[in-house]
C-alpha positions, 0 to 999 in steps of 0.5 A: 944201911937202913934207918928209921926216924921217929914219927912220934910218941903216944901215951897210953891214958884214959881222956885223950882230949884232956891229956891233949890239952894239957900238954897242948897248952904246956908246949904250944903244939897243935892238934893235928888229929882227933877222934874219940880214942886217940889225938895227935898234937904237932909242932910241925917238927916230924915227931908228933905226940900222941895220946890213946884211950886205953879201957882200965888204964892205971896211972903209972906210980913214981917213984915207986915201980907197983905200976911201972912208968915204962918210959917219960918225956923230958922238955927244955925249958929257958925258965925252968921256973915259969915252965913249972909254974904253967904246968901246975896251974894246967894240973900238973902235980910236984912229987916230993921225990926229986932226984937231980940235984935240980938239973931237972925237975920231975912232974906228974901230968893229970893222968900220972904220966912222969915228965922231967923239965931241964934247962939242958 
């Protein structure tokens, strides 16, 4: 039967330099690629993420759905509270919305994208 594997993801967003940056710096992955228009960050584990500059884009809206998140990443992290701690001082924002019962925390990155950390 055949199969695929996940190569990656990218994320639609209006700078992908920024964007990169920011979750370069959250993971500690490296850029691999880079142009104008699209960077790829790696960790040399086979799936990459991606960003892509998309004309227009519009922040998705969390928790409300006028612009639908369409999808979000989710990170484990040992110290759920450091992990916070860097990705609000790397321009993270904390909704007031927190669903989970805090088995997971949700953020938003600077272009508005939703991401849950977790311990699990």
């Amino acid at each position: 039967m055949p199969g695929a594997e996940l190569r990656g993801v990218t994320l639609d967003c209006g700078d992908p330099q920024t964007l990169a940056g920011f979750y370069g710096a959250l993971t500690g992955m490296r850029e691999l690629f880079s142009t104008g228009e699209f960077v790829a960050l790696t960790d040399g584990s086979g799936c990459d993420l991606g960003f892509q500059r998309v004309d227009g884009y519009r922040a998705p809206q969390w928790p409300g759905q006028d612009v639908p998140q369409q999808f979000h990443l989710d990170f484990r992290a040992d110290d759920l509270d450091a992990v916070e701690e860097l990705a609000l001082k790397l321009g993270a924002v904390k909704p007031d919305h927190q669903p989970g019962d805090g088995r997971w925390r949700v953020l938003l990155d600077p272009a508005g994208h939703p991401f849950c950390l977790t311990s699990s």
